[in-house]
N, C-alpha and C positions, 0 to 999 in steps of 0.2 A: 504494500500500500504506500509505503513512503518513498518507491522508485516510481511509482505511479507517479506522485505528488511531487515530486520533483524531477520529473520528466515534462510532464504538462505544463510546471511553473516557469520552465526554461524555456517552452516554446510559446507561451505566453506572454514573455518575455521580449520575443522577439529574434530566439535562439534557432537559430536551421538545427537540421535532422543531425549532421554531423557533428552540431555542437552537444547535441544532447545526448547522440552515439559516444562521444570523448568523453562527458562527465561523467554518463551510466556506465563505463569500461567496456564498453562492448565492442568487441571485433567487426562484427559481421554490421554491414550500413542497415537491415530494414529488421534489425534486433530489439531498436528502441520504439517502433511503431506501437507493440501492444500497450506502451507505459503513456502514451500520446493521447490523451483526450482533451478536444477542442471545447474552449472555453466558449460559453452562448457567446457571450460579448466579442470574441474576435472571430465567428461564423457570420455573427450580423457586422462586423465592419468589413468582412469578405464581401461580404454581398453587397452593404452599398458601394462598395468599389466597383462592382461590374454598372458600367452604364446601360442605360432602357435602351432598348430598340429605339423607342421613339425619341431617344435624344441622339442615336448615331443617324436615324436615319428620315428625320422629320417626324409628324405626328398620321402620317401615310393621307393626308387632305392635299387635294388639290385645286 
C-alpha cells in the first residue's frame, strides 16, 4: 500500500514513469504501472487539455 502511495504521489507530482521506475527500484520500465493510480484531479486537467472539436474546427455553422 505505501509503494502504491508513493508511486501515485510521484506521478502526481509531475514525475514520468521512469522516474517513478528509479524511486520504486525497479528494473523492468512497465513494473511500476500496477503502483500508478490516477489522481481524479489530474484525469480532469487531462481532459480539459484536449481541445473540443468545435474549437479546432469551428462550431460546424455555416
Amino acid at each position: 500500500m505505501a509503494r502504491r502511495a508513493f508511486g501515485s504521489n510521484v506521478a502526481d507530482a509531475g514525475g514520468s514513469l521512469d522516474e517513478v521506475q528509479a524511486l520504486l527500484g525497479q528494473t523492468h520500465p512497465e513494473s511500476p504501472r500496477p503502483y500508478l493510480i490516477p489522481d481524479r484531479t489530474r484525469l480532469r486537467e487531462a481532459i480539459e487539455r484536449v481541445p473540443s472539436p468545435r474549437a479546432l474546427h469551428g462550431t460546424g455553422e455555416k
